[in-house]
N, C-alpha and C positions, 0 to 999 in steps of 0.2 A: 830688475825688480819693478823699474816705472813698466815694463810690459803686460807684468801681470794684471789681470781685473780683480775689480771687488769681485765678482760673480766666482772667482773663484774659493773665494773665502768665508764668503756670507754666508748666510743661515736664511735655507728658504723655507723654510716651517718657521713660520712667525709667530711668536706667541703675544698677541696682542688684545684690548679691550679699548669696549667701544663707551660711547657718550649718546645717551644718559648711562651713568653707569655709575657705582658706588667705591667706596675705598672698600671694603669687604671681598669686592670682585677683584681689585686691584692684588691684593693682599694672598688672597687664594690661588691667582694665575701664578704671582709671584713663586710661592713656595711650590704648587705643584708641578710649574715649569723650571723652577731653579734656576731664574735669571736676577738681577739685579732691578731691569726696566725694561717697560713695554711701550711699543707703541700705540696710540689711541686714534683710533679712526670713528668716521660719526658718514654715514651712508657711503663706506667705501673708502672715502678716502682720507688721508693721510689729516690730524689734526693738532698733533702734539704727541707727548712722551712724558710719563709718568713713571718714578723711581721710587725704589724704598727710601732712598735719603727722603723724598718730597713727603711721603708718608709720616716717618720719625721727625718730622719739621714740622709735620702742621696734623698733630695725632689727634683733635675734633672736629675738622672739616671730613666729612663722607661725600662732597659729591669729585668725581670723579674729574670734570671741568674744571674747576675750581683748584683739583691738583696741581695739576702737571702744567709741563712747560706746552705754551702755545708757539707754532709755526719752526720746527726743529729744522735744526741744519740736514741737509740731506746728500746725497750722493747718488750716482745713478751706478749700474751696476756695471759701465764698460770703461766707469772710472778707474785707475789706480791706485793701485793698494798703497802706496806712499802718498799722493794726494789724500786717500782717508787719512790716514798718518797724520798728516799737516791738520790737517780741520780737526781732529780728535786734541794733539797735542795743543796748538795754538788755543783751541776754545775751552782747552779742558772740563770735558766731557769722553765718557766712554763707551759710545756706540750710535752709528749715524743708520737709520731708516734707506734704504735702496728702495729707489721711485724709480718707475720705468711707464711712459706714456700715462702720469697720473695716478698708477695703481701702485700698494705698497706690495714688494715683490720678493724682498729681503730685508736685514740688518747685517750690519757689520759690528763688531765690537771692539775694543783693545785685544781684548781674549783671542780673541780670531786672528787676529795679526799677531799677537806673539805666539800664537801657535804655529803660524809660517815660518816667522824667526826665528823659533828652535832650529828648522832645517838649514839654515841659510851660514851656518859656521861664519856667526862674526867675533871676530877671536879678543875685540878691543876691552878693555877692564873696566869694569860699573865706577870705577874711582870718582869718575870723573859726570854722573851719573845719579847715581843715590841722593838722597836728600839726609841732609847732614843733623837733623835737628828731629827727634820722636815724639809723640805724645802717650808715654809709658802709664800703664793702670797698677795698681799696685792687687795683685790678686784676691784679698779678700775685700774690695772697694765691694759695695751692695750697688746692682747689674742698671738700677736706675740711676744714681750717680755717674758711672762710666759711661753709661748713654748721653747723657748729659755734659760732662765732660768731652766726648767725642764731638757732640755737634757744636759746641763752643769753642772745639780747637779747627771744627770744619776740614774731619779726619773722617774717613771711611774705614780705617783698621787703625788699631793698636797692639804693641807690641806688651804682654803681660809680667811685672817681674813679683817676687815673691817679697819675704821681709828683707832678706840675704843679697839683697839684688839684683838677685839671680833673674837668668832671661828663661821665663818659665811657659812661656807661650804667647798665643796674639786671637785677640777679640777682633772683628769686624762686625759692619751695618749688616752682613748679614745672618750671623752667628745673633745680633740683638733680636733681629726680623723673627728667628727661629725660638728665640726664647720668649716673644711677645705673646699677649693674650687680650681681648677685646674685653674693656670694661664694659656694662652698662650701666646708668644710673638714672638717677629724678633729680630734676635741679628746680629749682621755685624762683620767678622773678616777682619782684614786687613792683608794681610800677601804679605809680599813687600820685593823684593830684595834690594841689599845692593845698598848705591850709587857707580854710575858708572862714570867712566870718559872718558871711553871708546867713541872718536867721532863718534866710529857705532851706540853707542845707539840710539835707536828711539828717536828724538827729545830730546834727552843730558837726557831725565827723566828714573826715575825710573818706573819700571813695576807694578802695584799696582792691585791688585787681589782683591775683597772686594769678598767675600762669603757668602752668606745668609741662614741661616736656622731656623726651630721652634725651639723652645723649651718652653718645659711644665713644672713646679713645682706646686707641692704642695705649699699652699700659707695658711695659716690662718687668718680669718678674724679680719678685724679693728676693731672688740670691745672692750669693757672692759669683765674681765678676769669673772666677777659677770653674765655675759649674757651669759657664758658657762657653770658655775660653778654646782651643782644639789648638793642638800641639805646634810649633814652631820649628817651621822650615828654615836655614838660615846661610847666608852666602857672606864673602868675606870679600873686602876692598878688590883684592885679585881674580876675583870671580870671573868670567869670561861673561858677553852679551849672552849670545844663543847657548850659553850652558845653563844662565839661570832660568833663559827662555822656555827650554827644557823643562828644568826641575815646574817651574811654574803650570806649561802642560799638564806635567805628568800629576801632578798636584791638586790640580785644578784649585789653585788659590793666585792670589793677585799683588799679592806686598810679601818681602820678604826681610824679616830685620836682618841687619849688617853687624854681623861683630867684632871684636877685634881679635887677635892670638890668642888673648887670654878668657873668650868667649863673653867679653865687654860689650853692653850696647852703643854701637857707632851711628848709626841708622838706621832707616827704613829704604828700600827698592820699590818701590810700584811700576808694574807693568806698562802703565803711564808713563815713565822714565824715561825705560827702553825704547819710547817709538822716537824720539829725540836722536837715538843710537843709529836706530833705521835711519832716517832720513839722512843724519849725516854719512852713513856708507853711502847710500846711494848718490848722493852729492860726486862723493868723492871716485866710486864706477863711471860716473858721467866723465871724470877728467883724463 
């Protein structure tokens, strides 16, 4: 596994946006490319990385600069695919830009790598693996609540249960992104000098300035949490690495709740997890 390259795993059609550039472009590449984050280059080259979490964090800021993260971790592309591993898990983050001689050339993501890891039969069990503790939505929460909730618990998916407590599905950042909708509105400042008592002043009053401008945010729609929510894939203590690594492929989803025998929620699994899994096989191929 340390011999494989990123170049073997990355994504060389980059879906990326540039600076100057707006959250609307951000928002648009997002959904039409169906990634999570892009990178952001400004004449060429490589300037930072901008995500929907950054977006749902800061839903009135529009410039694109002003996003996203500046000076991202990066990788070259004759790196290996466990040294990404390392830097993805350690920094937790999910997806490192591929620089080759200054130009952005690929990305790599978590996705990308547990999509190798389905094939790699690592037989060891998530036991030891999952995160033991969810941030569960109760399905008729209204969808701005659970957004809110979400970024309070500093959670990219949830797991959904019903009244019964039943484990009835899972919301993620980007099940919100896809239920989102750009407000517009007019907002009035008032910005007024101090009182005067001065008998020059214009008619004894104060000077009163009203200012008018747009503004746009990201808004999430008034429903309940059940009309964004998409069905629940689910893996059990005993699960094998590269089986859920699989199901996770073939799925193309990134968290998996855990449950018990009797279909109890025990956990969440993130694909993030798994690279922990990797690294220590390969640890242990080296001995």
């Amino acid at each position: 596994m340390n011999g494989i390259p990123v170049r073997e795993v990355m994504v060389a059609d980059v879906a990326f946006v540039s600076i100057p550039g707006s959250r609307d472009m951000v928002l648009k590449t997002l959904k039409e490319r169906h990634v999570s984050g892009v990178p952001v280059v400004k004449g060429g080259e490589l300037v930072g990385m901008v995500t929907r979490t950054d977006l749902l964090r800061n839903p009135e800021e529009d410039q694109t600069a002003l996003l996203m993260t500046r000076d991202p971790l990066v990788v070259h592309p004759d790196d290996s695919i466990v040294e990404a591993a390392k830097l993805l898990a350690e920094n937790d983050i999910r997806r490192l830009p591929a620089v080759e001689d200054g130009a952005l050339v690929g990305i790599v993501s978590v996705a990308d790598i547990i999509r190798m890891m389905a094939d790699l039969d690592i037989k060891r069990p998530i036991e030891r693996y999952f995160e033991k503790t969810a941030v569960a939505l109760w399905d008729e929460m209204p969808l701005p609540v659970a957004g809110s909730v979400m970024e309070y618990a500093d959670v990219q998916a949830s797991p959904v249960i019903d009244s019964d407590l039943n484990l009835v599905g899972i919301v993620s950042d980007r099940d919100l992104i896809n239920a989102s909708v750009i407000e517009d509105s007019v907002e009035v400042a008032d910005m007024s000098s101090p009182s005067d008592e001065d008998e020059w002043t214009w008619e004894s009053t104060r000077d009163t300035l009203s200012f008018y401008y747009g503004v746009s945010r990201i808004a999430l729609r008034k429903i309940p949490v059940k009309q964004a929510m998409v069905p629940a894939v689910t893996a059990i203590k005993s699960s094998k690495v590269s089986e859920c690594a699989k199901v996770m492929r073939k799925e193309k989803i990134d968290q998996l709740p855990v449950v018990t025998a009797h279909q109890k929620l025990a956990g969440m699994l993130k694909d993030s997890d798994l690279l922990w899994a990797l690294i220590e096989h390969s640890l242990e191929s080296e001995v």
